[in-house]
C-alpha atoms as a printed R data frame, in Angstrom:
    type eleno elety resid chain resno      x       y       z
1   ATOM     1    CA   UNK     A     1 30.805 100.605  79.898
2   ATOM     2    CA   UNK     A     2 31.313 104.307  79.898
3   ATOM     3    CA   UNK     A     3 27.416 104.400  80.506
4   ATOM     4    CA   UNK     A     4 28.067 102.079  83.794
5   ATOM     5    CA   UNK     A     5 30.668 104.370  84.750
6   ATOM     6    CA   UNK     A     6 28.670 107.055  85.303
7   ATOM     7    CA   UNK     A     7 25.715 104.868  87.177
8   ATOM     8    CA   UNK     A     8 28.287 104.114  89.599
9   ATOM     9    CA   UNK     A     9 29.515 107.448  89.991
10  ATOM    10    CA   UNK     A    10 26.100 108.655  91.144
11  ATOM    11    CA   UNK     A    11 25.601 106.221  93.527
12  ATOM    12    CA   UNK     A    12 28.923 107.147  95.592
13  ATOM    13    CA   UNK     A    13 28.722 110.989  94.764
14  ATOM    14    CA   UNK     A    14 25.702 111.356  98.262
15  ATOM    15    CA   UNK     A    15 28.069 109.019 100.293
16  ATOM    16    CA   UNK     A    16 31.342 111.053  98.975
17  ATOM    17    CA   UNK     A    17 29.279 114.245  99.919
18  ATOM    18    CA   UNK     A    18 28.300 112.685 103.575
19  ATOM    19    CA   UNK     A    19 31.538 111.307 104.811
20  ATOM    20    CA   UNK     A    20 33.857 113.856 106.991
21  ATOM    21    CA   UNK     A    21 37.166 113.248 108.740
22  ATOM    22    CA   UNK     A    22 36.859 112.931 112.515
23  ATOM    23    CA   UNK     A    23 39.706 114.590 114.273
24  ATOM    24    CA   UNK     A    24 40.174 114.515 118.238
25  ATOM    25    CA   UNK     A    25 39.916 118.739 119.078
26  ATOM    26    CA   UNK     A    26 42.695 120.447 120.468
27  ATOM    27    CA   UNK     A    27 40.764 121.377 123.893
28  ATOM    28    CA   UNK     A    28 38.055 118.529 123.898
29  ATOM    29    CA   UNK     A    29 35.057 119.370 125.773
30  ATOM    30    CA   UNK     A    30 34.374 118.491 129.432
31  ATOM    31    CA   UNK     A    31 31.257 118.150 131.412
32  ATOM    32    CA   UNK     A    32 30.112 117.884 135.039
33  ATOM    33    CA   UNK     A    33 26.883 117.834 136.991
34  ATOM    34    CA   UNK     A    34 27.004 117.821 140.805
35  ATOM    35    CA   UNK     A    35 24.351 117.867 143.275
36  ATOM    36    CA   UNK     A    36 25.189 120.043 146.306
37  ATOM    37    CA   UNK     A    37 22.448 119.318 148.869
38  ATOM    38    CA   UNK     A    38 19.276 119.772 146.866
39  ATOM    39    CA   UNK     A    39 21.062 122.483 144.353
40  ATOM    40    CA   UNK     A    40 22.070 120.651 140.776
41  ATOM    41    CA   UNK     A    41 25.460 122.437 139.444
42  ATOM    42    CA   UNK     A    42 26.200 122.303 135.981
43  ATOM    43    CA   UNK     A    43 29.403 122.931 134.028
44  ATOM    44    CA   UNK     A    44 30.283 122.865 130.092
45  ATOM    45    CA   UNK     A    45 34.131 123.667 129.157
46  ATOM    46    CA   UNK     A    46 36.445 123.476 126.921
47  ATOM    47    CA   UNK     A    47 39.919 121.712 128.601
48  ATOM    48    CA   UNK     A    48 43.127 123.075 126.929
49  ATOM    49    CA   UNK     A    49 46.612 121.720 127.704
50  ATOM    50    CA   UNK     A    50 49.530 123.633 128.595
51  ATOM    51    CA   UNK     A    51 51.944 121.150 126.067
52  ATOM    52    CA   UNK     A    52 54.807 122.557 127.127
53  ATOM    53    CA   UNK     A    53 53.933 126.742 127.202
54  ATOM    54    CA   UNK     A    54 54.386 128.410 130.214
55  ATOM    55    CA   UNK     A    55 50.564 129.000 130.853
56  ATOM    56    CA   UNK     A    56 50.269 132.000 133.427
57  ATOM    57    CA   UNK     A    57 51.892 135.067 133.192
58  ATOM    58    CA   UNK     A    58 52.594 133.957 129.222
59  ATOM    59    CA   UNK     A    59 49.869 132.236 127.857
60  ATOM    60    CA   UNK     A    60 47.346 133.158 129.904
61  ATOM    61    CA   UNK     A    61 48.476 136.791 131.161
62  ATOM    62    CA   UNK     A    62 48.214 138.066 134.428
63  ATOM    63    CA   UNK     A    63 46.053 140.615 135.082
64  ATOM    64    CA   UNK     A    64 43.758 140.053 131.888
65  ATOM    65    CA   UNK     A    65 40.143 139.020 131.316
66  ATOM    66    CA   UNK     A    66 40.539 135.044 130.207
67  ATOM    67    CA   UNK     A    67 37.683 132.924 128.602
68  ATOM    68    CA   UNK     A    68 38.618 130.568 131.253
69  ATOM    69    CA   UNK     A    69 38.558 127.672 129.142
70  ATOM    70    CA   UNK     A    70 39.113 127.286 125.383
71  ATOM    71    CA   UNK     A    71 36.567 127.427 122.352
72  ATOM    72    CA   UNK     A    72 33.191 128.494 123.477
73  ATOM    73    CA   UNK     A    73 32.140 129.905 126.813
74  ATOM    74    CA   UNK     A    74 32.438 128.224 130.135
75  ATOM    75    CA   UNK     A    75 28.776 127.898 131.209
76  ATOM    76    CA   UNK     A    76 27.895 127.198 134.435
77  ATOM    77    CA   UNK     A    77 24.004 126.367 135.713
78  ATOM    78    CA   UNK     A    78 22.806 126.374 138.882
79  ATOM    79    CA   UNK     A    79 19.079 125.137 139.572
80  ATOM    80    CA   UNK     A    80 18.663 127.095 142.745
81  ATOM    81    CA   UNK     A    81 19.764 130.857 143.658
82  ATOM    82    CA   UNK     A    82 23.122 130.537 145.769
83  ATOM    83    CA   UNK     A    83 24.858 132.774 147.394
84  ATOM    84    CA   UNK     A    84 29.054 133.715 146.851
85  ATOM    85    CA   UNK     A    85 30.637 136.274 148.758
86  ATOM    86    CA   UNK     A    86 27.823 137.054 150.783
87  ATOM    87    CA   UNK     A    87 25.747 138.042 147.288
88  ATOM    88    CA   UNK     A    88 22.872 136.205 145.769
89  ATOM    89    CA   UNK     A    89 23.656 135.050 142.371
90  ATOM    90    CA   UNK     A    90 20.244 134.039 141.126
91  ATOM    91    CA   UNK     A    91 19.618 130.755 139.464
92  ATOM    92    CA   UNK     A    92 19.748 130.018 135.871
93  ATOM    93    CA   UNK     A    93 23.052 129.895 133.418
94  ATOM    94    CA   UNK     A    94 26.266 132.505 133.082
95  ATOM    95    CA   UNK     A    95 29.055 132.413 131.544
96  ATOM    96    CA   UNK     A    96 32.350 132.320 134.001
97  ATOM    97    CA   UNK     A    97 35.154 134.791 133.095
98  ATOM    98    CA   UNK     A    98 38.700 135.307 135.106
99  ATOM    99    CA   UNK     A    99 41.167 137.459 135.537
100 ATOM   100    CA   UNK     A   100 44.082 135.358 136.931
101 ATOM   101    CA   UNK     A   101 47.003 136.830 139.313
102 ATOM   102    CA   UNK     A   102 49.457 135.908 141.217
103 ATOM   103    CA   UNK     A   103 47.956 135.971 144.327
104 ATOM   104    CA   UNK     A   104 44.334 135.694 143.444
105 ATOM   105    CA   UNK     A   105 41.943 135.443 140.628
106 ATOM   106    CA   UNK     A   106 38.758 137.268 139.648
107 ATOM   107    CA   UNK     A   107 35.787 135.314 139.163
108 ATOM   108    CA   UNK     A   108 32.921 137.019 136.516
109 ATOM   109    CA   UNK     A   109 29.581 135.148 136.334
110 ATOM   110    CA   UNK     A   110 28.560 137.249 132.932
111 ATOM   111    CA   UNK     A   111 24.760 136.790 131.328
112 ATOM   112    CA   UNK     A   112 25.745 136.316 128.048
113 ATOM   113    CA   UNK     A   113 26.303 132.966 127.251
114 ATOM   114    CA   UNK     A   114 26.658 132.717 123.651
115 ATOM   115    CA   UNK     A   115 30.077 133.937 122.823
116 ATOM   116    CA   UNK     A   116 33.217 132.415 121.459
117 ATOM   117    CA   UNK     A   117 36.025 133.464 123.832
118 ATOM   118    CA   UNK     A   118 35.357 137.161 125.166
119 ATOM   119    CA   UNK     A   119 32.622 139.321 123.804
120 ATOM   120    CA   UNK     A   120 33.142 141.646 121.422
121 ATOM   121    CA   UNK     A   121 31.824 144.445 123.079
122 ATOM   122    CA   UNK     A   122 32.056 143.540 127.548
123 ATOM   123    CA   UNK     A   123 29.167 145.535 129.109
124 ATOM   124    CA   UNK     A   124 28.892 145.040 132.874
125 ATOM   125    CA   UNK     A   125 25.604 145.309 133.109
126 ATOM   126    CA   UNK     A   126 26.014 141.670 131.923
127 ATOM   127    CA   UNK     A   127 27.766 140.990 135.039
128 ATOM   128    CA   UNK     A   128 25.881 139.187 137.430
129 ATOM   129    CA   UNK     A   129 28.282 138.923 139.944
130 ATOM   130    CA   UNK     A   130 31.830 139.257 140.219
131 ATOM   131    CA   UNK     A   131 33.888 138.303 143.107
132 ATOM   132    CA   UNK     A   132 37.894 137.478 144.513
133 ATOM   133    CA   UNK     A   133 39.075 134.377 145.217
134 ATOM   134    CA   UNK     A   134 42.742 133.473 146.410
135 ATOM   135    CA   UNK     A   135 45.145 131.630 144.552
136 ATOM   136    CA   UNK     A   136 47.004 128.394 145.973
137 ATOM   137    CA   UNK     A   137 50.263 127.033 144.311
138 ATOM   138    CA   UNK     A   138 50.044 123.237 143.104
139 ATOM   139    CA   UNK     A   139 53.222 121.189 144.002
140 ATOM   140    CA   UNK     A   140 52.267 119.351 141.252
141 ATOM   141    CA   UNK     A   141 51.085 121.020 137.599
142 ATOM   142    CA   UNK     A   142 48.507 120.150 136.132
143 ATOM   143    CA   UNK     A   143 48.527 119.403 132.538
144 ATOM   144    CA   UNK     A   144 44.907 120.116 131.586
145 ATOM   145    CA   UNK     A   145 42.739 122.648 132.604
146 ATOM   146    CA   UNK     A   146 40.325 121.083 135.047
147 ATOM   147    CA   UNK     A   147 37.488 122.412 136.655
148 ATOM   148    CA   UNK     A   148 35.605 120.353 139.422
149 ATOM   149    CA   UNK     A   149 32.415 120.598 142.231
150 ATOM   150    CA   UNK     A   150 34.304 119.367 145.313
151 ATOM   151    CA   UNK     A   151 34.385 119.404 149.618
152 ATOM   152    CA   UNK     A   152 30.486 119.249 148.943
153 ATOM   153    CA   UNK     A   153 28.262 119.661 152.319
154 ATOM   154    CA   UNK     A   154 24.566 119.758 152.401
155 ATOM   155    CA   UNK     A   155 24.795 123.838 152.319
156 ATOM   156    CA   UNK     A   156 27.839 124.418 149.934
157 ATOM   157    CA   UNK     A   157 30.325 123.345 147.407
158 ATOM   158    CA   UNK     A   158 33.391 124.784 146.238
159 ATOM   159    CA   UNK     A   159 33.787 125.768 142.430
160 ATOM   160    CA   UNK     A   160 37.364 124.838 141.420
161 ATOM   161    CA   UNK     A   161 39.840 125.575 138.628
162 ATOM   162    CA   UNK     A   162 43.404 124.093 138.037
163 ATOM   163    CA   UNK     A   163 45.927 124.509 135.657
164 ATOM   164    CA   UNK     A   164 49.574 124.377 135.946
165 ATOM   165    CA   UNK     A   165 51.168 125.074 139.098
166 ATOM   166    CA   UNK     A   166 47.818 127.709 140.095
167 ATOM   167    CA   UNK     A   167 44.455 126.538 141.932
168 ATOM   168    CA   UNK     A   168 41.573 128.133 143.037
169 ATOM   169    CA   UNK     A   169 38.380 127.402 145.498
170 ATOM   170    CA   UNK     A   170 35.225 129.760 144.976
171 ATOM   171    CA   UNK     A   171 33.083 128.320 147.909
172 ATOM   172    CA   UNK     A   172 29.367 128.937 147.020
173 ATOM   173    CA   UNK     A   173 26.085 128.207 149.432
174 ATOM   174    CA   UNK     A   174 23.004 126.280 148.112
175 ATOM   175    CA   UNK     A   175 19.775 126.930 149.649
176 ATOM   176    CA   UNK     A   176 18.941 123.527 151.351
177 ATOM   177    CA   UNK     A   177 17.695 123.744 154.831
178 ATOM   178    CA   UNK     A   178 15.120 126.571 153.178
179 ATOM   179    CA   UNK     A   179 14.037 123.898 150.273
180 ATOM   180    CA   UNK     A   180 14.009 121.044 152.707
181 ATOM   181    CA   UNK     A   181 11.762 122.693 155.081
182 ATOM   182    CA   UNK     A   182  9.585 124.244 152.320
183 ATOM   183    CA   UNK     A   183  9.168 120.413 151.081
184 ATOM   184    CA   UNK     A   184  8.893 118.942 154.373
185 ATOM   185    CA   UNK     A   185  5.926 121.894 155.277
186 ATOM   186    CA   UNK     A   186  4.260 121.023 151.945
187 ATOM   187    CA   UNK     A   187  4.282 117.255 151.994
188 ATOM   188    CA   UNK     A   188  3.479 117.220 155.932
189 ATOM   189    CA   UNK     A   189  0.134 118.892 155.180
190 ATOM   190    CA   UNK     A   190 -1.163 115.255 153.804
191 ATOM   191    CA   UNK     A   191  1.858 113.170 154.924
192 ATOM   192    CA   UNK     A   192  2.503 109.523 154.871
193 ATOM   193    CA   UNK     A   193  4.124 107.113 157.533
194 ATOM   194    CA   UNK     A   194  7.430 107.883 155.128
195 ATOM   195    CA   UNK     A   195  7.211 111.056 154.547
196 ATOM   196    CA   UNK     A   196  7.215 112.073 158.385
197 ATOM   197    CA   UNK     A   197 10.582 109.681 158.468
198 ATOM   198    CA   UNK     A   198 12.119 111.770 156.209
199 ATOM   199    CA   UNK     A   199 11.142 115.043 158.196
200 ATOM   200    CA   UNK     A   200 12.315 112.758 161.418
201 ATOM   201    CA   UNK     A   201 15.937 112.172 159.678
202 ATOM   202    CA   UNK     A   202 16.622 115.172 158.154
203 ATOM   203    CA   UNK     A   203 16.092 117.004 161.291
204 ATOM   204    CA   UNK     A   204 18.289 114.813 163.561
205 ATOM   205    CA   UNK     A   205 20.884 114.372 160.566
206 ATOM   206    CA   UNK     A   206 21.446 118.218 160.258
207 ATOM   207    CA   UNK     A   207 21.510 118.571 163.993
208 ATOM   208    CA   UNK     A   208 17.950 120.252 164.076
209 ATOM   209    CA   UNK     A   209 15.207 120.277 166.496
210 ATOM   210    CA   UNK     A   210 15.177 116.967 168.180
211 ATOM   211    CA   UNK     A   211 12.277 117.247 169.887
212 ATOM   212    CA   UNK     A   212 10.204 117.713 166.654
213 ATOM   213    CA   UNK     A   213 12.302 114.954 165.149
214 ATOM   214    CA   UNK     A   214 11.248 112.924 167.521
215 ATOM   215    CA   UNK     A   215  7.627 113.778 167.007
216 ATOM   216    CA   UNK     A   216  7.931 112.719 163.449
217 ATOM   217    CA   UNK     A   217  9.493 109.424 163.809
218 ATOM   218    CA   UNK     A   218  6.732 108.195 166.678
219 ATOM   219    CA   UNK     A   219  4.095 109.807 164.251
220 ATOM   220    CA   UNK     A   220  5.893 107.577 161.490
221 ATOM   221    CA   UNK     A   221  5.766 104.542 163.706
222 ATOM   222    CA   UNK     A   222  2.387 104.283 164.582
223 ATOM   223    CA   UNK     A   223  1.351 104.838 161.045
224 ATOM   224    CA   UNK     A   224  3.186 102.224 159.653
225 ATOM   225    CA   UNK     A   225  1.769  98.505 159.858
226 ATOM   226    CA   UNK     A   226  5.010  96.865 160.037
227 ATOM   227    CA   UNK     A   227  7.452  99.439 161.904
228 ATOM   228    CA   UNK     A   228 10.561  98.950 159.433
229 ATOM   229    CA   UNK     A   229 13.626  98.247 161.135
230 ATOM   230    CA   UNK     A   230 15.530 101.135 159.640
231 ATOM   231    CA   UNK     A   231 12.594 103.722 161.251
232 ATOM   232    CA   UNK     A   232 13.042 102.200 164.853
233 ATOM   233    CA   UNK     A   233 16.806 102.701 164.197
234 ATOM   234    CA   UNK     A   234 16.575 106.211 163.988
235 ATOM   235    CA   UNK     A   235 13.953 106.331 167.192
236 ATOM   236    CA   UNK     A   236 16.622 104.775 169.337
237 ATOM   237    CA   UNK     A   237 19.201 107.292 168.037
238 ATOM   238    CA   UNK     A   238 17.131 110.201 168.580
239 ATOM   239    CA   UNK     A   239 16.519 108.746 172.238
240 ATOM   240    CA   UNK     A   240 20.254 108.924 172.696
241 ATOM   241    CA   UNK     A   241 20.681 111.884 171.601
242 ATOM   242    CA   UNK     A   242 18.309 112.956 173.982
243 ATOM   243    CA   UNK     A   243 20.044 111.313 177.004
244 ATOM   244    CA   UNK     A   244 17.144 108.241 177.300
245 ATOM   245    CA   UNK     A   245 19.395 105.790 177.212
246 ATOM   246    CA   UNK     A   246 17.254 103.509 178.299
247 ATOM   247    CA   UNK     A   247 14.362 103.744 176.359
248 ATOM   248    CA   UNK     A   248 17.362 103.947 173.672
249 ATOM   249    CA   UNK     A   249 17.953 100.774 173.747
250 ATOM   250    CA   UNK     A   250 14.735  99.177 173.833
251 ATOM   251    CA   UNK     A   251 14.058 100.587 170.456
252 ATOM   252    CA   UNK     A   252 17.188  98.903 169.836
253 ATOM   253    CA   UNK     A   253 16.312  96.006 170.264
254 ATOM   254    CA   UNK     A   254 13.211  96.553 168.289
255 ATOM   255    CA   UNK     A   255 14.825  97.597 165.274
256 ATOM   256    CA   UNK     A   256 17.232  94.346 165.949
257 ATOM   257    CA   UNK     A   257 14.545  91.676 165.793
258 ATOM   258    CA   UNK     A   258 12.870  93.293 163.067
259 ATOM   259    CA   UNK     A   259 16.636  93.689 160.888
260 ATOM   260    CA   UNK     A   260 17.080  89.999 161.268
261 ATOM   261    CA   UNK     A   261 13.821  89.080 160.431
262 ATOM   262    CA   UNK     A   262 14.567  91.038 157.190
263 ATOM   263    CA   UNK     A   263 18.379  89.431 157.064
264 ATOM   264    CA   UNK     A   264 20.506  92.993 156.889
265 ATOM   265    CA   UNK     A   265 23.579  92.269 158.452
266 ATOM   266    CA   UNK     A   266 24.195  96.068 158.667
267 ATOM   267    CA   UNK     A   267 21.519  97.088 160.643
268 ATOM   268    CA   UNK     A   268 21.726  93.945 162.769
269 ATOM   269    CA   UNK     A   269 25.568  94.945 164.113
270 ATOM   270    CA   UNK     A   270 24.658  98.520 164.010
271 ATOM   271    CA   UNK     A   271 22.193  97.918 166.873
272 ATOM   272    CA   UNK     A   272 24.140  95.416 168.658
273 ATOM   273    CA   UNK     A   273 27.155  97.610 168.514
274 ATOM   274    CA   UNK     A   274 24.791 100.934 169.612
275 ATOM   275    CA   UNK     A   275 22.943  98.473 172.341
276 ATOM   276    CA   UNK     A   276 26.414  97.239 173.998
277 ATOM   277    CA   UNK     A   277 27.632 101.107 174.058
278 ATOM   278    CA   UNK     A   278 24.199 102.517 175.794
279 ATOM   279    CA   UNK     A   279 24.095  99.577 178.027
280 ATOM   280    CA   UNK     A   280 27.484 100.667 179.759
């Protein structure tokens, strides 16, 4: 018996040894990844909760470098360079420090991203860029400490941090027209019938040159076999937009047959509703 004791005893002792107690942390991690216009953001934090503390001013003090976060570093990535400020912060990962006020907050991007809380020893030759951004009041507080990508456009976003009753807005501009162009140059030097529709609609989308825009989408038309509906859609817009009304609506009518040959509903009252306005 005593001998079976032990048996059984060394069978649980590895499973004793591998078991742990799972816990839900304090300031639980949060993640985001945004794409602003062809620019992917990244952010890893830590999300602590006021709980009742008075967080600025007490918890966090005014006027002091904060983690901005909990736990490990804030790191934020950004796959292009973008510009803050009027500075070029260069692409790659950093570490985002504060120094809240009343009024406004410091914002540190720091190299070093491998610290828990502040460094031990701050050298700002570690600081890639540092910048001011103003501080709005919240009506409402905010529990948690959040930290969001939001009003995106095609050529910025705006970094933003809440907690409490304080809020902030770091706008920051992506590179996009100069990556779009620098694809569209590359691809157009063997393109195909699609690619020169995407050249066509980015240009007319971001209010660029229409005449080349219009360039691309015929060149896109007369290499494709079956002139999709969606690519004489964006001829007859173009047209429009270039006061030929007429000829507008022609295409129209193209792209009308062809979206109810194909059954989409959408682009079939799109061009009705675009061929009763230009027909006025």
């Amino acid at each position: 018996m005593k001998k079976l004791l032990i048996a059984f005893a060394l069978i649980l002792a590895p499973l004793a040894s591998e078991a742990q107690v799972k816990t839900p942390q304090a300031s639980p991690k949060g993640y985001i990844k945004q794409t602003v216009g062809l620019t992917d953001v990244e952010v890893t934090y830590s999300r602590p909760g006021a709980r009742g503390r008075a967080v600025f001013g007490n918890l966090v003090p005014f006027g002091k470098l904060w983690r901005t976060g909990a736990n490990e570093n804030t790191i934020i990535n950004f796959s292009d360079d973008v510009v803050i400020d009027g500075k070029t912060l260069k692409k790659g990962k950093y570490a985002i420090y504060t120094v809240p006020r009343i009024e406004s907050w410091d914002v540190i991007f720091y190299l070093s991203t491998d610290n828990w809380g502040l460094p031990e020893n701050w050298s700002e030759a570690y600081v890639a860029l540092k910048t001011t951004v103003k501080e709005d009041a919240l009506p409402t507080p905010v529990e948690t400490f959040t930290i969001g990508i939001n009003s995106l456009d095609p050529n910025f976003g705006y970094l933003e941090m809440a907690w409490e009753n304080s809020h902030v807005a770091l706008k920051f501009e992506v590179p996009t027209a100069k990556t779009a162009i620098a694809s569209i140059d590359k691809t157009l030097a063997g393109p195909s019938w699609n690619d020169y529709y995407a050249a066509s609609q980015y240009l007319f989308q971001s209010n660029g040159n229409i005449e080349l825009s219009r360039t691309y989408v015929d060149k896109a038309l007369d290499m494709s076999t079956d002139k999709p509906y969606y690519v004489t859609r964006l001829k007859s817009l173009i047209q429009a937009k270039q006061g030929d009304k007429k000829g507008a609506v022609e295409t129209a009518k193209a792209s009308l047959a062809a979206a109810e040959a194909a059954n989409n509903a959408d682009y079939v009252k799109l061009n009705k509703d675009s061929i009763a306005e230009w027909s006025r």
